[in-house]
SENU-920053 format. One line per 10 residues: number of its first residue (from 1); for each residue x, y, z of N, C-alpha, C, CB. Coordinates in steps of 0.001 Angstrom, whole numbers. Last residue first. Glycine has a CB too. Layout:
NUM) X/Y/Z/X/Y/Z/X/Y/Z/X/Y/Z ~ ...
END
This chain:
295) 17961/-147447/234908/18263/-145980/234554/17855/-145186/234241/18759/-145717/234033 ~ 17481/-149995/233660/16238/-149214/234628/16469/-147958/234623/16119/-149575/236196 ~ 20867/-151035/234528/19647/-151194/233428/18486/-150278/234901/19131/-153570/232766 ~ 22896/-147577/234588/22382/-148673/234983/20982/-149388/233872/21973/-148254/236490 ~ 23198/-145094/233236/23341/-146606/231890/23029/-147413/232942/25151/-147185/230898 ~ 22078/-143424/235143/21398/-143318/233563/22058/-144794/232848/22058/-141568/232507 ~ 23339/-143728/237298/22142/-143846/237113/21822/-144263/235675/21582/-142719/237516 ~ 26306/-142461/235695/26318/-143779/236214/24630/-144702/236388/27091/-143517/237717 ~ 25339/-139747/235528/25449/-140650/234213/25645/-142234/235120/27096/-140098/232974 ~ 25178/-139259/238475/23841/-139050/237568/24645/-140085/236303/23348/-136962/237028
285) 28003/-139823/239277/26819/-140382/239634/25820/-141017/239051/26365/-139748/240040 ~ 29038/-137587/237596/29520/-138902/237125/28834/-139744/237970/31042/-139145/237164 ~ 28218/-135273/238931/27726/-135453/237170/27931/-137458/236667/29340/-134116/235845 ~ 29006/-135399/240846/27872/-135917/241086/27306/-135798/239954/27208/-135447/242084 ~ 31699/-135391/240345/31374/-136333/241072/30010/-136498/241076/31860/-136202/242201 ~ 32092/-132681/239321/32292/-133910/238265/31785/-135216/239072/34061/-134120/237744 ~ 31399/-131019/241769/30129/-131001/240404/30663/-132244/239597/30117/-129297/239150 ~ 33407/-132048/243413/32498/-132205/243795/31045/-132124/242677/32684/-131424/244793 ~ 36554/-132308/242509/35796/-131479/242557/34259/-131939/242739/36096/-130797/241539 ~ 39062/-134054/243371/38231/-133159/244428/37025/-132206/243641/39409/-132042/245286
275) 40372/-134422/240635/39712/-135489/241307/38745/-135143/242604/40803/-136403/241722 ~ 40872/-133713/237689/40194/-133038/239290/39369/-133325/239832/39775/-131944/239469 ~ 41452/-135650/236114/42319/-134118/235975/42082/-133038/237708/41305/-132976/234202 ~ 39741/-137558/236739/41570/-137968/236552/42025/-136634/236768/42270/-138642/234799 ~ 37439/-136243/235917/37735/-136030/237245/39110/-136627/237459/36671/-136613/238156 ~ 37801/-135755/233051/37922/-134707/233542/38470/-135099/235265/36530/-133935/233252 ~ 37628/-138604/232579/38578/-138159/231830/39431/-136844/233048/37767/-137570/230239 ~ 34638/-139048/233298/35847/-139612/234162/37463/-139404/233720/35619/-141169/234214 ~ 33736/-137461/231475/33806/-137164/233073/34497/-137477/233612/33087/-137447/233822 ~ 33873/-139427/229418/34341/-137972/229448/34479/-137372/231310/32963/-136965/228411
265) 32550/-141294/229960/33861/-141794/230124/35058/-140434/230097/34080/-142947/228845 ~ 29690/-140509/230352/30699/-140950/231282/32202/-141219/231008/30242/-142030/231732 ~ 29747/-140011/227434/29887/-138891/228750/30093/-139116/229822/28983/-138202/229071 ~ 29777/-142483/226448/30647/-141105/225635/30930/-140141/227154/29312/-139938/224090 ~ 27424/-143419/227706/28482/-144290/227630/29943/-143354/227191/28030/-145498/226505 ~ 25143/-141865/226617/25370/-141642/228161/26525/-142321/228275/24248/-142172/229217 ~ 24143/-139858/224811/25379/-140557/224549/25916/-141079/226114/26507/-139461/223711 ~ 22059/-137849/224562/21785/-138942/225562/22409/-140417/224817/19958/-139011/225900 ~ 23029/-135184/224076/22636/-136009/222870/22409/-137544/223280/23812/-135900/221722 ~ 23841/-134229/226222/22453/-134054/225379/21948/-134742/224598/22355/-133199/224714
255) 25998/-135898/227178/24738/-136525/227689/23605/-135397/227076/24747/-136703/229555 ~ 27503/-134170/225585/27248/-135935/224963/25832/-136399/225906/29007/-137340/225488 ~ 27926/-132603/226434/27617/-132200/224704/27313/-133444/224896/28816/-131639/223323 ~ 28866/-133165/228926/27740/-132200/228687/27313/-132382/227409/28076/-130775/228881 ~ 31489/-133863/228025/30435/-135056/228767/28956/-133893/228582/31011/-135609/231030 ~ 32622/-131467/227148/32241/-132775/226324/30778/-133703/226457/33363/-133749/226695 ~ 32916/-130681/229364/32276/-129975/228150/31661/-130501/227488/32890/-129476/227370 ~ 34772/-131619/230285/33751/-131669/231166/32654/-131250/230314/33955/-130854/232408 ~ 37307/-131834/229103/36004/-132823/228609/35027/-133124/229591/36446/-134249/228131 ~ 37284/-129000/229526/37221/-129751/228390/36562/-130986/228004/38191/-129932/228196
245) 38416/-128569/231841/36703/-127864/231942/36666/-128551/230440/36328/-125591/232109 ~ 40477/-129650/233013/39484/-130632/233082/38055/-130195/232497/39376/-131031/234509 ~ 43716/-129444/231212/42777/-128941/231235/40734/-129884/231544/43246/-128287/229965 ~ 45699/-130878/229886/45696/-131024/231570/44479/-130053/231990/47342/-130438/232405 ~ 45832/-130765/227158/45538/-132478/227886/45262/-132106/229506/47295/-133813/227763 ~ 45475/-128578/225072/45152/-128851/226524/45139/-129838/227067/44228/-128565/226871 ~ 45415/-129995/222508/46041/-128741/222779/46488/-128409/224395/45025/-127689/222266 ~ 43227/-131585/222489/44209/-131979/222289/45282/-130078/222512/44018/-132979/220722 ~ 41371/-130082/223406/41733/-130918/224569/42965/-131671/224276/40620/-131883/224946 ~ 40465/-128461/221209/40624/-128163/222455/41296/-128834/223238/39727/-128047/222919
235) 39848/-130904/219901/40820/-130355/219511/41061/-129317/220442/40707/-130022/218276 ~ 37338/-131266/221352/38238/-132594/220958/39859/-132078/220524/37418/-133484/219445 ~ 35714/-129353/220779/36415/-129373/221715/37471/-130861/222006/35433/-129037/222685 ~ 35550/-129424/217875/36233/-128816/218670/36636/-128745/219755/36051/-128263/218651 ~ 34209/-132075/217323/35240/-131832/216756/36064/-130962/217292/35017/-131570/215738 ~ 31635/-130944/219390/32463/-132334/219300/33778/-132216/218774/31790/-133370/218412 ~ 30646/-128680/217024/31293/-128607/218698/32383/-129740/218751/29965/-128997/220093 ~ 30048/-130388/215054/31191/-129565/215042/31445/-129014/216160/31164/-128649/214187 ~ 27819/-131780/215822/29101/-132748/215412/30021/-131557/215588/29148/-133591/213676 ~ 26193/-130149/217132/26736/-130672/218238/27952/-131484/217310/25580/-131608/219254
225) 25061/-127148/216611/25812/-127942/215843/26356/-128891/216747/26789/-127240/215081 ~ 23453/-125245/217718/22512/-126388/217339/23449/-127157/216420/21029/-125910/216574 ~ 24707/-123184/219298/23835/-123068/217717/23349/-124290/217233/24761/-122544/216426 ~ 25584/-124243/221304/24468/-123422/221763/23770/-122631/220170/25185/-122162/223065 ~ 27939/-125540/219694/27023/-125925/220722/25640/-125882/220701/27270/-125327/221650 ~ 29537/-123182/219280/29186/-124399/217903/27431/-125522/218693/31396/-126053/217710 ~ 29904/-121980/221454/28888/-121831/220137/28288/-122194/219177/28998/-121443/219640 ~ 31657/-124135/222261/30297/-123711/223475/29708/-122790/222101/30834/-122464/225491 ~ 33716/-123868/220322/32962/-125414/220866/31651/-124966/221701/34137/-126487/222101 ~ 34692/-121670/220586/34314/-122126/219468/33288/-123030/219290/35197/-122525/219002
215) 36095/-122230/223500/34984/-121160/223315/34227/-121253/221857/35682/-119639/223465 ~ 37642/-124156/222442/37041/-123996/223513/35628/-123240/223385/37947/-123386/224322 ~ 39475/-122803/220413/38755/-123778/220393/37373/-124341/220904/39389/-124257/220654 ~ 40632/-120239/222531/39784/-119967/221163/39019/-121461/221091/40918/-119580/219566 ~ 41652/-122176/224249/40773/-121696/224507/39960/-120984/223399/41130/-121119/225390 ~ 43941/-123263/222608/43039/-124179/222985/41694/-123223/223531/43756/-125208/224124 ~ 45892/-122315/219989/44969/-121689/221239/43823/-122250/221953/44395/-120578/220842 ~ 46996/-122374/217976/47399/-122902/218952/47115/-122591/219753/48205/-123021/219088 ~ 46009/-121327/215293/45370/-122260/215813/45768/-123120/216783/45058/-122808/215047 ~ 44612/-118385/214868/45025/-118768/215779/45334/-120161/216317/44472/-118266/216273
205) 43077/-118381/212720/44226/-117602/212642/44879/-117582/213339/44209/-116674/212504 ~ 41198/-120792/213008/42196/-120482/212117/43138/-119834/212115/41918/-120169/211404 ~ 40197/-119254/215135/40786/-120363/215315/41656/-120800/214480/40064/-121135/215455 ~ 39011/-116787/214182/39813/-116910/215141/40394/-118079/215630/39337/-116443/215925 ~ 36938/-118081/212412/37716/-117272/211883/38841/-117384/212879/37115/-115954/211626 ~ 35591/-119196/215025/35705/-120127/213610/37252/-119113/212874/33697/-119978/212297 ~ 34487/-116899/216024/35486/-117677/216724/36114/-118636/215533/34783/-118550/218038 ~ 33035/-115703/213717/33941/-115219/214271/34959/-116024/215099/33411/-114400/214850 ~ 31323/-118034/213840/31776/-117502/212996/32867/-116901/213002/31146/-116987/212693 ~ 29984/-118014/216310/30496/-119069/215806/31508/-118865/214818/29573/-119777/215371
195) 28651/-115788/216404/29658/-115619/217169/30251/-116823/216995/29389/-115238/218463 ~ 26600/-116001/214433/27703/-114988/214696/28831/-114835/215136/27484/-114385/215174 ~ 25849/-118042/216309/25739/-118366/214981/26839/-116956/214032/23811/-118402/214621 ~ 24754/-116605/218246/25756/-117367/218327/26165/-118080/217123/25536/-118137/219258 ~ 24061/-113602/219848/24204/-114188/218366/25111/-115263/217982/24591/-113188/217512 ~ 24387/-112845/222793/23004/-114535/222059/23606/-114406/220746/20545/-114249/221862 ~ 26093/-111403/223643/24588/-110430/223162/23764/-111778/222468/24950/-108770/221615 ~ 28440/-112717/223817/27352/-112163/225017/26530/-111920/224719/27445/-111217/225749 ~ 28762/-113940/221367/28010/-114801/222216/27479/-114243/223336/28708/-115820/222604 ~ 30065/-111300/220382/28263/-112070/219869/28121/-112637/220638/27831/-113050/218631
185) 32267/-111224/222755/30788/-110349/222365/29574/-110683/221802/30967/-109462/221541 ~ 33673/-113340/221358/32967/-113372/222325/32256/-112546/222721/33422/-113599/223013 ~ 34129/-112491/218402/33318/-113371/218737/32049/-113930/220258/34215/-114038/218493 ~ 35908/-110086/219306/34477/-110156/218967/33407/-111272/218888/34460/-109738/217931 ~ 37827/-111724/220653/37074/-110642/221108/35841/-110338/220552/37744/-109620/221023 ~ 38724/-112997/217683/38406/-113801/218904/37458/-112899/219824/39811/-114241/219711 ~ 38901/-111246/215894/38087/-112019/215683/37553/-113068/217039/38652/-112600/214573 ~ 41636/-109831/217186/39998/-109075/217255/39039/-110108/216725/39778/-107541/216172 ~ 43415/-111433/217517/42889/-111699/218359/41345/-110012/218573/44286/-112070/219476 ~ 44219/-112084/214474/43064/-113088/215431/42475/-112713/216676/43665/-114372/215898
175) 43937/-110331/211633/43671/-110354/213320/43007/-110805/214286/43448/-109622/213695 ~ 42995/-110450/209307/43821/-111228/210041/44164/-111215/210863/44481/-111427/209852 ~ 41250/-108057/208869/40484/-109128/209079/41502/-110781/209630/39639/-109214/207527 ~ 40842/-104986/209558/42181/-106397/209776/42225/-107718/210088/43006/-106247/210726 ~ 38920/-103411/208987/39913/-103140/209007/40766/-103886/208961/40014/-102620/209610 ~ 37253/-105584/210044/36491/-105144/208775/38197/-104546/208117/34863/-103663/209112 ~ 37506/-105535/212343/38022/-106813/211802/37709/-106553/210506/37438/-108167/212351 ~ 37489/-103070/213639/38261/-103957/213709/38754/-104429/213182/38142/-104461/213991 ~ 34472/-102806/213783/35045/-101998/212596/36947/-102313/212560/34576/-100066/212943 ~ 33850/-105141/215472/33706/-104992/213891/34148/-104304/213053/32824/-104803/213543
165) 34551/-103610/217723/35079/-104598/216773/35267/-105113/215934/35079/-105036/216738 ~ 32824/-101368/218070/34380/-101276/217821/35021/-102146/217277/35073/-101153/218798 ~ 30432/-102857/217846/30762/-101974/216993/32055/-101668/216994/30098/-100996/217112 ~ 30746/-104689/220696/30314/-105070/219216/31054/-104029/218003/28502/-104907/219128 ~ 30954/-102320/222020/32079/-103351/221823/31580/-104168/220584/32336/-104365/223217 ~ 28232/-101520/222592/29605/-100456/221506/30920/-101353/221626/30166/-98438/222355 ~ 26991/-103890/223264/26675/-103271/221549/27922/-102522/221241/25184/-102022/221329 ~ 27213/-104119/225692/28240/-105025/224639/28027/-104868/223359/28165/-106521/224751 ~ 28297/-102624/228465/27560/-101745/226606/27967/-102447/225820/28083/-100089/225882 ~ 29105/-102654/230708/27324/-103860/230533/27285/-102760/229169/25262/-103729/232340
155) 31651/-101490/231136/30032/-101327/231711/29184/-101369/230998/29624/-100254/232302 ~ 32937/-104598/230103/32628/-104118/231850/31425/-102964/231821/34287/-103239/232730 ~ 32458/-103359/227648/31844/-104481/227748/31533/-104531/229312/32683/-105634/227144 ~ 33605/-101201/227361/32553/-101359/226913/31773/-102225/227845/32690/-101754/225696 ~ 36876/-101662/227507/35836/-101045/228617/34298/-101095/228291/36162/-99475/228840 ~ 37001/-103804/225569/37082/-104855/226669/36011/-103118/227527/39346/-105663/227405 ~ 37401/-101904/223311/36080/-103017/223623/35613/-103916/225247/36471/-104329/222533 ~ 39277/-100758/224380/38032/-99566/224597/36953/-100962/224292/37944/-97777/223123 ~ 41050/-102891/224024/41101/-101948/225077/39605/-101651/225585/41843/-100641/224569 ~ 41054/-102947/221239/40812/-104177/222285/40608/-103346/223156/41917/-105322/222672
145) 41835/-100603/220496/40959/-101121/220040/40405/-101972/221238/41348/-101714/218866 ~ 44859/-100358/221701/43426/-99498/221781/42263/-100343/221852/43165/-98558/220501 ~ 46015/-102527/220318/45512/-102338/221562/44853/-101823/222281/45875/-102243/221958 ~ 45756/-101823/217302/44614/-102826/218093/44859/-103031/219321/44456/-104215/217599 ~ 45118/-99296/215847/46264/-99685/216741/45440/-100574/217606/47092/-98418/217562 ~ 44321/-98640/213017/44482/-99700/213303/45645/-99983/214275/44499/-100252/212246 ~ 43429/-95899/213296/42724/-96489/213642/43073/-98424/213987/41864/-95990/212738 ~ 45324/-93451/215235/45812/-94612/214579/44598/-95731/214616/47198/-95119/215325 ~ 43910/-91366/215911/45295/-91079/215750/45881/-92454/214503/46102/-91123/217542 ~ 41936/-92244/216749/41240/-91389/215548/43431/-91338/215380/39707/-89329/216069
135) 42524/-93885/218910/42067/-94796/217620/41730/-93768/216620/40688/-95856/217879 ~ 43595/-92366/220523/44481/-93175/220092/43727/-94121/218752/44997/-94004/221415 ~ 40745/-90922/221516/42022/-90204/220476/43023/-91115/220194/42877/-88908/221135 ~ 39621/-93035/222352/38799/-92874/220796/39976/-91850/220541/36792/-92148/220651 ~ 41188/-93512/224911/40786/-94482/223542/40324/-93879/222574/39780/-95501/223690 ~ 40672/-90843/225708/41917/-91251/225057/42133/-92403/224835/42892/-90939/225592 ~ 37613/-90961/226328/37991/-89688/225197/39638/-90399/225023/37914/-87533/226028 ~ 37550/-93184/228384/37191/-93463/226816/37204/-92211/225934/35692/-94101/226663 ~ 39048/-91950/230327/39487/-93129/229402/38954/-93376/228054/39232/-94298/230036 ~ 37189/-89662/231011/38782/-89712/230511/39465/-90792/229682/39609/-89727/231659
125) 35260/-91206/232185/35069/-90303/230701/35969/-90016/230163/34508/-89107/230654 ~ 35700/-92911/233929/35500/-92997/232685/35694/-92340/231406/34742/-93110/232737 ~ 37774/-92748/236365/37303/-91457/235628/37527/-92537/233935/38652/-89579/235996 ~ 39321/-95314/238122/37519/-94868/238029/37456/-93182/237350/36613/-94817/240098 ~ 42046/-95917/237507/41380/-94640/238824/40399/-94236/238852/41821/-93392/238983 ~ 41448/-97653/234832/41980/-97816/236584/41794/-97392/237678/42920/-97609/236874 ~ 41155/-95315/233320/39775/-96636/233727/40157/-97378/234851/39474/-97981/232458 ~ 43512/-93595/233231/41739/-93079/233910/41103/-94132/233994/40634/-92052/232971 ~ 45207/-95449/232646/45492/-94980/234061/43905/-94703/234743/46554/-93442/234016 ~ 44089/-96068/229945/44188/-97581/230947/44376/-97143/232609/45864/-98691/230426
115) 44512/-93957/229201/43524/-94768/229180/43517/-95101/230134/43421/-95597/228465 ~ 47414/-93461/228907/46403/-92804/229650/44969/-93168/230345/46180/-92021/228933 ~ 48226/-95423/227468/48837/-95235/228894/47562/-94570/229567/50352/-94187/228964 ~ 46559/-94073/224728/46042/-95452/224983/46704/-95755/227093/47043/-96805/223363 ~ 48283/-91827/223976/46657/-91821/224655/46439/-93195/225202/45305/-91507/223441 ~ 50942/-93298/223640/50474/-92179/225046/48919/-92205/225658/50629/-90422/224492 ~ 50342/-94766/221107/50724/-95357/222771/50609/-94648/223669/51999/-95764/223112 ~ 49450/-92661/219867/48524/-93278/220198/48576/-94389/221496/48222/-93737/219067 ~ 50572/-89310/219759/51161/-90572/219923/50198/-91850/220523/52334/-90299/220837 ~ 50247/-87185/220639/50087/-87264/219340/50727/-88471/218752/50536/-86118/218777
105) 50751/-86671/223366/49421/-86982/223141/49199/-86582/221388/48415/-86046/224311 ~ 53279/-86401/224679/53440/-87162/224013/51770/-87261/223319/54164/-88254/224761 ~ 52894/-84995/227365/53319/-84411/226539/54158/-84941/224936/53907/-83787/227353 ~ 51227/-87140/228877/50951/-85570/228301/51844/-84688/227589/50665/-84740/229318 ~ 53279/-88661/229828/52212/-89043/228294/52142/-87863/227961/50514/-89754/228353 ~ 54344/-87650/232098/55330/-87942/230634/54177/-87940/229624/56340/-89673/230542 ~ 52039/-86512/233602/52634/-85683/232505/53555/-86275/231457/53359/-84668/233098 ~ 51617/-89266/234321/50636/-88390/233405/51452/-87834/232893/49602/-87465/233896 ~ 54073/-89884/235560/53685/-90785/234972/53106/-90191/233805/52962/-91553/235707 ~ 53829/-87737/237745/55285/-87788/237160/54619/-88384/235647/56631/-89005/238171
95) 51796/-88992/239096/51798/-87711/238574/52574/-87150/237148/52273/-87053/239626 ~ 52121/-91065/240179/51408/-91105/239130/51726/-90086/238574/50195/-91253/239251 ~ 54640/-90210/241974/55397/-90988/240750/53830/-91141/239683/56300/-92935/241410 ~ 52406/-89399/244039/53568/-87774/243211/53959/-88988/241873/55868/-86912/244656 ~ 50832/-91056/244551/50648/-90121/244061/51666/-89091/243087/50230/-89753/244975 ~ 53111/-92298/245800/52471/-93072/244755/51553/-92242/243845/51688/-94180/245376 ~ 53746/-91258/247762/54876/-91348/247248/53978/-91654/245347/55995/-92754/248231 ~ 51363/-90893/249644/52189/-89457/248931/53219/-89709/247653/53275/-88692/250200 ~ 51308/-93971/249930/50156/-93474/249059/51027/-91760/248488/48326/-93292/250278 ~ 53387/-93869/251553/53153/-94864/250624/52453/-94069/249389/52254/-96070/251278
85) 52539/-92604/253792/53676/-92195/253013/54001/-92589/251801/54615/-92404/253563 ~ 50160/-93893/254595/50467/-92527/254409/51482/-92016/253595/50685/-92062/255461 ~ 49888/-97133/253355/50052/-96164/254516/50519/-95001/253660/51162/-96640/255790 ~ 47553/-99105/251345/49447/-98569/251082/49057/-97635/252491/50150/-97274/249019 ~ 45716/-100234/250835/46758/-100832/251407/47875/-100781/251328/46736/-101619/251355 ~ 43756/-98340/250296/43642/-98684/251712/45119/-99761/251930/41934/-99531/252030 ~ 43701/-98554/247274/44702/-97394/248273/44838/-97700/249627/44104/-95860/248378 ~ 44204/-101510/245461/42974/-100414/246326/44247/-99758/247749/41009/-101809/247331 ~ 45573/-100320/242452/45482/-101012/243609/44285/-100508/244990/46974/-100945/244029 ~ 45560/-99014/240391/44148/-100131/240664/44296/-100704/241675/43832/-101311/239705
75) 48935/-98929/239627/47580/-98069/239258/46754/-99180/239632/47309/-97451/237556 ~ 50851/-99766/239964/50318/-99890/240921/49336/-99412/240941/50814/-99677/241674 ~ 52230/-99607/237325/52437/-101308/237570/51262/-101325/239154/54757/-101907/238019 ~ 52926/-96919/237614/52216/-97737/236566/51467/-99129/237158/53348/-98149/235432 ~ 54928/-96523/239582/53682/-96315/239401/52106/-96869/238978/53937/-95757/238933 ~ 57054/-98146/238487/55832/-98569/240080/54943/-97847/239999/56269/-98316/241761 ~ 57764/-96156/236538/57177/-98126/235852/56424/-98399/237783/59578/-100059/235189 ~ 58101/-93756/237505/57144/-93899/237119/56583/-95525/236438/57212/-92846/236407 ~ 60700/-95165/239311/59343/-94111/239557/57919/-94216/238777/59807/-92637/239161 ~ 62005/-95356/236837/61488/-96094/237774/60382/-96009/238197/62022/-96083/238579
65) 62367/-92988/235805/61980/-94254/234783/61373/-95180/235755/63357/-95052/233917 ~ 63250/-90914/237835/62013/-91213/237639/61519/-91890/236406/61439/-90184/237793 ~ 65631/-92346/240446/65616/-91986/238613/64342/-92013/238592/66330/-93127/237315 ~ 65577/-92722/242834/66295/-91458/242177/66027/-91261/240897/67715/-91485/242217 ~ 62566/-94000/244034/63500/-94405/243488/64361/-92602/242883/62849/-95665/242320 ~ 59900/-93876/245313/61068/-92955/245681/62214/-93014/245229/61342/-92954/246791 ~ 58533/-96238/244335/58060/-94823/243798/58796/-94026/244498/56566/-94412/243941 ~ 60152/-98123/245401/60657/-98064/244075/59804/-96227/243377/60009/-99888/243129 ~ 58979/-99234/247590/60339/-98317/247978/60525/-97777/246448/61949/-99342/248698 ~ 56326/-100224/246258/56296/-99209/247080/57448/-98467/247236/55918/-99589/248159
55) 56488/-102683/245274/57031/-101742/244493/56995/-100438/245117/56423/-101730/243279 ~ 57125/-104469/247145/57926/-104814/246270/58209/-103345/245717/57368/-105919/245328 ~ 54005/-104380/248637/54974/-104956/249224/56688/-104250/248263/54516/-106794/249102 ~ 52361/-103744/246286/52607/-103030/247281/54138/-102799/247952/51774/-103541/248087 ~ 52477/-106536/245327/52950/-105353/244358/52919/-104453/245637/51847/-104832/242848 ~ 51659/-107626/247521/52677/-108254/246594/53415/-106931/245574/51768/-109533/245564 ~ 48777/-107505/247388/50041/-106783/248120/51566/-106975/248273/49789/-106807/249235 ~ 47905/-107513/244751/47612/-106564/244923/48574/-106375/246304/46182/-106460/244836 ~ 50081/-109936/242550/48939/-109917/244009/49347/-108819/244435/48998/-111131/245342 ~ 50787/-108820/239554/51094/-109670/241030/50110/-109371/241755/52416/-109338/241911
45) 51109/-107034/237251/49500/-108163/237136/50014/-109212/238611/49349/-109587/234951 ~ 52969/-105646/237402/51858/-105215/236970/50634/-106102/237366/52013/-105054/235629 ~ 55900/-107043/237425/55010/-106949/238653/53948/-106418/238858/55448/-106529/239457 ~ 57146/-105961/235228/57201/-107410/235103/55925/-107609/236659/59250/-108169/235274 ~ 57859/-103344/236012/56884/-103565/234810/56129/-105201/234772/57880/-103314/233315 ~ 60052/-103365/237696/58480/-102762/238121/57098/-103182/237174/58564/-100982/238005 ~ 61401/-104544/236828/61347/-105421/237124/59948/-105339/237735/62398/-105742/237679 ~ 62545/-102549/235100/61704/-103499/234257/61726/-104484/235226/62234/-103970/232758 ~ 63243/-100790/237037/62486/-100674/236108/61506/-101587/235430/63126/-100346/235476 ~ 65603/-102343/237497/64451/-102221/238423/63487/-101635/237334/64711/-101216/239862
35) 67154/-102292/234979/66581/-103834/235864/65241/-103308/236593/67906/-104547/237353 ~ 67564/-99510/234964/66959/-100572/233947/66219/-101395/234307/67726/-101295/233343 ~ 69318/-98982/236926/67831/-98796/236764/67097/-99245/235649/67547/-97551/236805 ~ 71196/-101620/238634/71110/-100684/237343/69593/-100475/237493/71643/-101414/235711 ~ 71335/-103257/241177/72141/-101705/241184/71655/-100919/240107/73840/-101752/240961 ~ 68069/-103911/242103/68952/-104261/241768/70004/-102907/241460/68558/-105144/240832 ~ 65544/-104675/243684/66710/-104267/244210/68070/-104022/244149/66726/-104627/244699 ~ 64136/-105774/242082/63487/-104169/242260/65023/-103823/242965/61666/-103870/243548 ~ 65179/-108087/241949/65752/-106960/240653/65191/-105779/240696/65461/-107368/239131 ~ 63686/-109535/243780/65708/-109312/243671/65469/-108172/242410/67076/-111302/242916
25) 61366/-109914/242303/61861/-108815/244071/63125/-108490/243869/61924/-109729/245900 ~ 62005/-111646/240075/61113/-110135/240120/61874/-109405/241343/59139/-110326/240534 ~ 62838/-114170/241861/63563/-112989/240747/63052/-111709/240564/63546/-113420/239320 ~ 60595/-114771/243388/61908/-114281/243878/63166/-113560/243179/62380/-115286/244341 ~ 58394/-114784/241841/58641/-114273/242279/59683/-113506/242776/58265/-114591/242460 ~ 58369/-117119/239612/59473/-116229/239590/59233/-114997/240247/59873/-115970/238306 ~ 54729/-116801/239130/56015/-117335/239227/56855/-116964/239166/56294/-117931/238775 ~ 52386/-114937/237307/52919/-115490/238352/54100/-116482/238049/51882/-116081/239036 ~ 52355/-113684/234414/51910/-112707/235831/52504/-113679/237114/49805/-112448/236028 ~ 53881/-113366/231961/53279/-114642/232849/53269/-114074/233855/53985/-116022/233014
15) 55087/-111202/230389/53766/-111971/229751/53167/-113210/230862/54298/-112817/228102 ~ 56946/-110476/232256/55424/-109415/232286/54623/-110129/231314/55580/-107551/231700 ~ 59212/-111922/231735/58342/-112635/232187/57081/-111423/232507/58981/-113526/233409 ~ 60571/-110539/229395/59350/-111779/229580/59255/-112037/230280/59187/-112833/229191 ~ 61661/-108682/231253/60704/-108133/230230/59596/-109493/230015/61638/-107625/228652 ~ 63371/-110228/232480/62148/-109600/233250/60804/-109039/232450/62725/-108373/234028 ~ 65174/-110140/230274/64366/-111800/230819/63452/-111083/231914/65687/-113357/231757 ~ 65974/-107871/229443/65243/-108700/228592/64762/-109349/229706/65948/-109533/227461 ~ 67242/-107266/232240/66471/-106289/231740/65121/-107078/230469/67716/-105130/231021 ~ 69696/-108803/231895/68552/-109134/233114/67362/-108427/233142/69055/-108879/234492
5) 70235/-107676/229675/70385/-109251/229467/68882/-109295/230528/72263/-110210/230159 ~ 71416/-105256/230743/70854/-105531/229410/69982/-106859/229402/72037/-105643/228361 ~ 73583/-105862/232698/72248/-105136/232785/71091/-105470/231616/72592/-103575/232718 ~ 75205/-109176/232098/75086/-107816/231756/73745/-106999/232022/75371/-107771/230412 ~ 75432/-111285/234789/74926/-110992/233446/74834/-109483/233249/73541/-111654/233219
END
């Protein structure tokens, strides 16, 4: 297949972090730098020695496109598991990496690379000054956005993720996946009735997303709506048939509402799906107790 070609299909697969190992590896090794390149890119989210393993010969690569996609793709790894030469190599291709942005920093994809390098290599303060310059550059560049909410939130500030988001969705209110993000923020900070809302919004705009649903359903919940939970995670599960935390969910929503006949049969839905797990076994016990007569 033409360079080109093997270049696309690596590209997708950097949306599915596992599988197709053995393709990924073959194409760090491949003759065009393209391929490898994008085969460095496609190996971002692999097992920390897995990526080691694969992308390590690639930060000595001749072309520094390369160079710098292993870089990238190796930022966060913990250093202890590269050797001496490893780590020199990985250093010099970050290096390489920075300055390309740096001299692109009127460009909100640059600040935002940057970002993601300083919150990777533990220097906060760096990351979040080139989130807020990729969002004063371009307020509606919602990877940013998402970005600097998701750093918020890791250190425990789910108010300034709150606030980034909102000003978000206020900005692009058809953007599911800031209505979704924010939603789940209200529910960190308890506003769930808020955060119902928002997921509500995000389901709509999203509505092939069983986990939006999902998560819709645990607010709809924990706000004192158990018919419209019900409804959702019902539709959750239709979306998800192989998914067991669904109508494990269920059986929960049902033995509140001391539906004990509903929630056993939910359980036993879930443990068909996972049959070893030991909490559906002794959930499906307890409800078994409960409709005995005397129960």
């Amino acid at each position: 297949k033409p360079a080109i070609v093997r270049a696309t299909a690596l590209a997708a697969l950097r949306a599915t972090p596992q599988g197709h190992e053995d393709v990924r590896l073959a194409a760090t090794r491949d003759t065009d730098a393209e391929v490898r390149a994008a085969a460095a890119d496609s190996l971002e989210a692999a097992e920390p020695t897995l990526r080691v393993r694969a992308l390590a010969p690639l930060l000595s690569d001749p072309v520094r496109g390369v160079r710098t996609s292993a870089a990238r793709s190796l930022v966060g790894v913990d250093r202890a598991l590269f050797d001496a030469a490893q780590l020199r190599a990985f250093d010099a291709a970050l290096a390489e990496y920075i300055a390309a942005q740096n001299t692109a920093l009127d460009m909100p994809g640059a600040r935002l690379n940057l970002a993601v390098v300083y919150q990777l290599t533990g220097e906060p303060v760096q990351a979040e000054a080139n989130y807020l310059a990729a969002l004063k550059i371009d307020p509606d560049f919602t990877p940013a956005r998402a970005n600097l909410a998701q750093f918020y939130s890791l250190r425990g500030e789910p108010e300034a993720a709150e606030r980034v988001l909102a000003e978000g969705v206020a900005r692009l209110p058809e953007q599911g996946e800031l209505q979704y993000s924010l939603g789940l923020v209200l529910a960190e900070l308890g506003k769930m009735p808020e955060a119902a809302a928002a997921l509500a919004r995000a389901a709509k705009l999203m509505p092939d997303r069983p986990r939006v649903r999902y998560n819709l359903a645990l607010a709809l919940q924990q706000s004192g709506k158990p018919r419209e939970a019900e409804r959702a995670f019902i539709e959750a599960q239709r979306l998800s048939p192989r998914d067991p935390a669904t109508p494990y969910a269920l059986a929960v929503l049902y033995a509140q509402q001391q539906r004990w006949a509903d929630a056993l049969a939910a359980v036993r839905q879930a443990r068909q799906l996972s049959p070893d797990d030991p909490q559906l076994r002794q959930f499906e016990q307890q409800l078994q107790t409960r409709i005995r007569p005397g129960g």
